[in-house]
PDB file with one MODEL, atoms N, CA, C and O in Angstrom:
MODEL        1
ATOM      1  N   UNK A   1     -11.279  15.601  26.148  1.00  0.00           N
ATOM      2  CA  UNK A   1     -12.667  15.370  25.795  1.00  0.00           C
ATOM      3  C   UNK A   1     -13.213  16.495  24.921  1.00  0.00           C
ATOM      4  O   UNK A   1     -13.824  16.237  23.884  1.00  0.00           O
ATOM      5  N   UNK A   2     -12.980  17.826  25.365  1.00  0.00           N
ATOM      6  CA  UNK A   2     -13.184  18.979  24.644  1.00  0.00           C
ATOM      7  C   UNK A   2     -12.903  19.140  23.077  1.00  0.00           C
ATOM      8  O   UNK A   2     -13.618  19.484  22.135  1.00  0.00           O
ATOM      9  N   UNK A   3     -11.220  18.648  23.219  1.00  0.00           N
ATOM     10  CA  UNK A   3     -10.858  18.421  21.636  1.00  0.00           C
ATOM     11  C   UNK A   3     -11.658  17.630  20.407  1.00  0.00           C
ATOM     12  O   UNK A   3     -11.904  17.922  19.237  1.00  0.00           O
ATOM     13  N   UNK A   4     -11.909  16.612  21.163  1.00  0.00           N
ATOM     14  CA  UNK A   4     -13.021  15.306  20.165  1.00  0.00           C
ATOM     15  C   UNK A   4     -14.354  15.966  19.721  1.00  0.00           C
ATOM     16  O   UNK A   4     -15.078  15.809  18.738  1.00  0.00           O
ATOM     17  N   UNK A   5     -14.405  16.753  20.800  1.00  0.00           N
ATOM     18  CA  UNK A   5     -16.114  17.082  20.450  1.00  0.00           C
ATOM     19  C   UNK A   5     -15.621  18.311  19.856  1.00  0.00           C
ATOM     20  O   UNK A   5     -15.886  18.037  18.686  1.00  0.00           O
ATOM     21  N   UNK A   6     -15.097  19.468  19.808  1.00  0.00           N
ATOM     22  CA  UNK A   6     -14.796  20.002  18.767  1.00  0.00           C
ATOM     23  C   UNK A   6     -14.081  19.905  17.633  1.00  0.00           C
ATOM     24  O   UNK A   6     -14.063  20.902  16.911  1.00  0.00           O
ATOM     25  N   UNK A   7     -13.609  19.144  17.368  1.00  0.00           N
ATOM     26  CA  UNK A   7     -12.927  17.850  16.242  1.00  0.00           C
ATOM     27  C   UNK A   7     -14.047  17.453  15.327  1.00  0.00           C
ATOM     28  O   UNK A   7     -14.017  17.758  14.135  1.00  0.00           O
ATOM     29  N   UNK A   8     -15.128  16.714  15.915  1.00  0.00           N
ATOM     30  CA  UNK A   8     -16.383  16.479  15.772  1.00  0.00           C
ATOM     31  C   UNK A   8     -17.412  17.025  15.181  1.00  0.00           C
ATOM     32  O   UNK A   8     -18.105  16.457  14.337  1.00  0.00           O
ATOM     33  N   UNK A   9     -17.617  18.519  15.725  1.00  0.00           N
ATOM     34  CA  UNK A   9     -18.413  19.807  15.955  1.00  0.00           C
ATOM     35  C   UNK A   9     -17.897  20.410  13.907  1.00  0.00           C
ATOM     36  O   UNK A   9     -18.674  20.668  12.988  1.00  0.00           O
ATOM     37  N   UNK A  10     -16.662  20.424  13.910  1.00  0.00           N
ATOM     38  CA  UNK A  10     -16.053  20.900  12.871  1.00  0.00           C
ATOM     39  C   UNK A  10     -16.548  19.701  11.833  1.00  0.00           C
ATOM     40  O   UNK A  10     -17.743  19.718  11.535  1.00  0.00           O
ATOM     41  N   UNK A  11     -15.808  18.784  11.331  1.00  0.00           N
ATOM     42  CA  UNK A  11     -16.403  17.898  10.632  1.00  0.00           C
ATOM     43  C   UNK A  11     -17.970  18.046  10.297  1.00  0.00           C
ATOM     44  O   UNK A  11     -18.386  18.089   9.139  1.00  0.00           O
ATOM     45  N   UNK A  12     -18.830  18.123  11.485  1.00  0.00           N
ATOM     46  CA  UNK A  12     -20.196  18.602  10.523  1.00  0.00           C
ATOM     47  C   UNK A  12     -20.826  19.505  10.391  1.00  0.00           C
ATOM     48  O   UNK A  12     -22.015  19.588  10.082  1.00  0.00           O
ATOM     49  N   UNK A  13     -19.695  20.685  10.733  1.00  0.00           N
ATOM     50  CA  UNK A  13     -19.811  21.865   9.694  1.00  0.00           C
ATOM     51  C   UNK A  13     -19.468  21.817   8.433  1.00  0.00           C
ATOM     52  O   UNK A  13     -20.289  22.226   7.612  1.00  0.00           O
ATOM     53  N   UNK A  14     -18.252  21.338   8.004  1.00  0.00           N
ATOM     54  CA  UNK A  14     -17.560  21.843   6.952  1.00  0.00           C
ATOM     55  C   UNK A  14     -18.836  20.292   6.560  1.00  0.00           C
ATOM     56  O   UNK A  14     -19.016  20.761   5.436  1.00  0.00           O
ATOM     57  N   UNK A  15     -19.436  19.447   6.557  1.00  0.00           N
ATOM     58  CA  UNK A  15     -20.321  18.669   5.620  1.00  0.00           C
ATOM     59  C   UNK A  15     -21.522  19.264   5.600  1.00  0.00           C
ATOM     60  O   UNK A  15     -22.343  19.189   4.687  1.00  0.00           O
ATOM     61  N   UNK A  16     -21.630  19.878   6.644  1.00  0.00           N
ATOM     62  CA  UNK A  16     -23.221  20.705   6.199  1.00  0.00           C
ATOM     63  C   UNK A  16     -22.999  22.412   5.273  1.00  0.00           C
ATOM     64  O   UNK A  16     -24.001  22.955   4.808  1.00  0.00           O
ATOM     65  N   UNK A  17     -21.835  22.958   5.151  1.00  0.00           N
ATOM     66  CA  UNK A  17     -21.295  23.675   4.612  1.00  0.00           C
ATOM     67  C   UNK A  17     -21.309  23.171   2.934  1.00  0.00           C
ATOM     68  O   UNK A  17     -22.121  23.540   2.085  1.00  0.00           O
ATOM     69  N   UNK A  18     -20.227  22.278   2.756  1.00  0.00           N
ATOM     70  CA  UNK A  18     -20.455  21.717   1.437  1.00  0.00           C
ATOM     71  C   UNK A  18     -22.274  21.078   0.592  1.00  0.00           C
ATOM     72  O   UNK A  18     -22.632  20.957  -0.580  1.00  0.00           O
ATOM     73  N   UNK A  19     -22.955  20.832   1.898  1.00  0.00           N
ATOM     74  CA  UNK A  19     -24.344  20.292   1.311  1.00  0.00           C
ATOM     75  C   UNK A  19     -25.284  21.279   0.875  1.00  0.00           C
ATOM     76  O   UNK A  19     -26.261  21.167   0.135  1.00  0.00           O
ATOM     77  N   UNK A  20     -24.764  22.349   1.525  1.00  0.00           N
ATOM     78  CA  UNK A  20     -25.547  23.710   1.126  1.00  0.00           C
ATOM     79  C   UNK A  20     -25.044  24.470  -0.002  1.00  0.00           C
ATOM     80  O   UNK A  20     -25.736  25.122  -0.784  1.00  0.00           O
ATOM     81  N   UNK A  21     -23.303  24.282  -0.031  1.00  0.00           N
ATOM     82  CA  UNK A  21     -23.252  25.011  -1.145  1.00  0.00           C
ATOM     83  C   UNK A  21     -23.871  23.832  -2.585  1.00  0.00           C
ATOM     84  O   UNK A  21     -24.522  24.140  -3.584  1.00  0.00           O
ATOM     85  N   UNK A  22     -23.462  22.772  -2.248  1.00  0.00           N
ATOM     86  CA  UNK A  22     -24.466  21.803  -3.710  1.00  0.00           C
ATOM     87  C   UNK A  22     -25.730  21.478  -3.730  1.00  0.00           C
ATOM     88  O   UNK A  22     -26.233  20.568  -4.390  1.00  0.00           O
ATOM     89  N   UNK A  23     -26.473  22.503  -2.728  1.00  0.00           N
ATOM     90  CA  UNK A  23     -27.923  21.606  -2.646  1.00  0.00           C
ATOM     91  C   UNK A  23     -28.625  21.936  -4.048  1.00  0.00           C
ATOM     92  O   UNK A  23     -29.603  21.296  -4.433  1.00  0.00           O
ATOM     93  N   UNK A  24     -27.982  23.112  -4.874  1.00  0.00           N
ATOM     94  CA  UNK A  24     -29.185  23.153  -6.359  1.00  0.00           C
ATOM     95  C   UNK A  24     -29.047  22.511  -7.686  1.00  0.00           C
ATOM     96  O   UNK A  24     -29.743  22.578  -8.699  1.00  0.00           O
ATOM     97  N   UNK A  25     -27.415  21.552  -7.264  1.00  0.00           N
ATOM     98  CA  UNK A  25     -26.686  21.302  -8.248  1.00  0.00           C
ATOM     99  C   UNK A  25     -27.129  19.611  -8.920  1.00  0.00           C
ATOM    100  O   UNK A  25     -26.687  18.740  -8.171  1.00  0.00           O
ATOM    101  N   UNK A  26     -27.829  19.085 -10.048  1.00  0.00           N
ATOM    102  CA  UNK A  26     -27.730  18.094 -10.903  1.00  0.00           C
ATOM    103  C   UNK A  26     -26.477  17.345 -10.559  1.00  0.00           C
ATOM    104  O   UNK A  26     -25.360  17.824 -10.361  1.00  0.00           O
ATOM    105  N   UNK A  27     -26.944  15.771 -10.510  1.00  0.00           N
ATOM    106  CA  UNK A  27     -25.992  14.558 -10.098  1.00  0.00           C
ATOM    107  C   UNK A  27     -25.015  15.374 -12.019  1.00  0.00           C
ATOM    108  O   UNK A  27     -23.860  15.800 -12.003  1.00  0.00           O
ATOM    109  N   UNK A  28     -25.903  15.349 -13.321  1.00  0.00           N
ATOM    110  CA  UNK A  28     -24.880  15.914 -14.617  1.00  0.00           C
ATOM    111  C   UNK A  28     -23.684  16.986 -14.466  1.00  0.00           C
ATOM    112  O   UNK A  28     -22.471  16.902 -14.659  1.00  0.00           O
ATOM    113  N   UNK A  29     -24.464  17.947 -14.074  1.00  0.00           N
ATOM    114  CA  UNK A  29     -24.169  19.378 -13.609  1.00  0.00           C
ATOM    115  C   UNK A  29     -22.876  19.250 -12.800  1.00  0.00           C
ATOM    116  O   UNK A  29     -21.938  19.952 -13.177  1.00  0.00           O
ATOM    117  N   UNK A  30     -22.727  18.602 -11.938  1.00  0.00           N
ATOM    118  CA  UNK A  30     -21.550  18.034 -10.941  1.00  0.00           C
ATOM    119  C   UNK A  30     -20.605  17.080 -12.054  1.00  0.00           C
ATOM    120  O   UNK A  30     -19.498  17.498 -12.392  1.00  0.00           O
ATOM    121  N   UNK A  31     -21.016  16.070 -12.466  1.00  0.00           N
ATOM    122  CA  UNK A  31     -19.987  15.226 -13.468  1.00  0.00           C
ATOM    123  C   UNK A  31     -19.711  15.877 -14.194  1.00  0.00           C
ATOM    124  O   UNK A  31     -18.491  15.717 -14.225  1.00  0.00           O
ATOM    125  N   UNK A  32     -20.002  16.756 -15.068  1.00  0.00           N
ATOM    126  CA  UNK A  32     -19.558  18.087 -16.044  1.00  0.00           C
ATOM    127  C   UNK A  32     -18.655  18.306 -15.462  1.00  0.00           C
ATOM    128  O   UNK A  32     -17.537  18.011 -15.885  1.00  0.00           O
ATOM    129  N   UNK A  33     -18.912  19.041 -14.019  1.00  0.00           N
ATOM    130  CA  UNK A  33     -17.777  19.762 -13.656  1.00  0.00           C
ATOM    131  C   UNK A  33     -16.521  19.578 -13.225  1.00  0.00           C
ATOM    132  O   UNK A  33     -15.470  20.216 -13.156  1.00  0.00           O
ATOM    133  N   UNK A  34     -16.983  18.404 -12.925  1.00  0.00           N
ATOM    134  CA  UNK A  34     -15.432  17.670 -12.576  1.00  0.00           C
ATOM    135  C   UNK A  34     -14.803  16.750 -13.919  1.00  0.00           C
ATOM    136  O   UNK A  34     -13.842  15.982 -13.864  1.00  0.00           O
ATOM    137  N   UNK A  35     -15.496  17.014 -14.916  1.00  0.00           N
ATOM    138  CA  UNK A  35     -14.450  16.656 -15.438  1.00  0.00           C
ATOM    139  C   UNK A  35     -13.223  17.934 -16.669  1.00  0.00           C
ATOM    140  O   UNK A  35     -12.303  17.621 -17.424  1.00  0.00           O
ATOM    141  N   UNK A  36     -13.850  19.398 -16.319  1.00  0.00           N
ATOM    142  CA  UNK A  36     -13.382  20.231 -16.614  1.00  0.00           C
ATOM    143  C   UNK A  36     -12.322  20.464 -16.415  1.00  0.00           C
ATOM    144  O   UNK A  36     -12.287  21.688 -16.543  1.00  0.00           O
ATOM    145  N   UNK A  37     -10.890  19.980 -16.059  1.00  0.00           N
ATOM    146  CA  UNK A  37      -9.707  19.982 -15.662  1.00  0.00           C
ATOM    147  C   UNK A  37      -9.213  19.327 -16.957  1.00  0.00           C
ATOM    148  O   UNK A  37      -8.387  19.727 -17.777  1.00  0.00           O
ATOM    149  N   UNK A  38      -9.953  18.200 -16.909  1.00  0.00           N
ATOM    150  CA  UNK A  38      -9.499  17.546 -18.028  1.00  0.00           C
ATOM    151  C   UNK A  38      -9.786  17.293 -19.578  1.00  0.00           C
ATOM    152  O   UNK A  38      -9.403  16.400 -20.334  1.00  0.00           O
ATOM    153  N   UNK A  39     -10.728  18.580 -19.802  1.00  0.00           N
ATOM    154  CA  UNK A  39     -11.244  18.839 -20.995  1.00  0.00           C
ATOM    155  C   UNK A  39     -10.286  19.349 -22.022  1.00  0.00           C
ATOM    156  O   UNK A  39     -10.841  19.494 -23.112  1.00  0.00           O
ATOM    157  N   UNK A  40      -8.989  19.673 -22.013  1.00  0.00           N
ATOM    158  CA  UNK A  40      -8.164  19.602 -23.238  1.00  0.00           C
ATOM    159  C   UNK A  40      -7.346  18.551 -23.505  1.00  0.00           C
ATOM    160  O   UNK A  40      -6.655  18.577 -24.523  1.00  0.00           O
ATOM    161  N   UNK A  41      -7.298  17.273 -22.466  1.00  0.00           N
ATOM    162  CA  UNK A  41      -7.124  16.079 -22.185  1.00  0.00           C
ATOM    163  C   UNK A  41      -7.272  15.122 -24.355  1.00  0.00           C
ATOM    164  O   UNK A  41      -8.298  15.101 -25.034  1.00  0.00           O
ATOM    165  N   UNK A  42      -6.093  14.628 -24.700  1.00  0.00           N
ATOM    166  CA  UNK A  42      -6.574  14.075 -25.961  1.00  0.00           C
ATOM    167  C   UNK A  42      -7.738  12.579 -25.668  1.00  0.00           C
ATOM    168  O   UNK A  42      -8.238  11.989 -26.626  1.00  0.00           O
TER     169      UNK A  42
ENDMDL
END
């Protein structure tokens, strides 16, 4: 039972973790950036 709920516990850290590190970031700002891998792409 312990495991699930810290199984659990984790999962919405690491999503409230990620929401904080993008909370200042543009829906653009984000598509830019992901597509920077593939910017020497022909």
């Amino acid at each position: 039972m312990w495991d699930i709920a810290l199984n659990l516990l984790a999962v919405v850290c690491l999503y409230g973790a990620v929401e904080y590190c993008l909370r200042g970031q543009s829906r653009e700002a984000l598509d830019e950036a992901s597509l920077i891998p593939f910017a020497n792409d022909p």
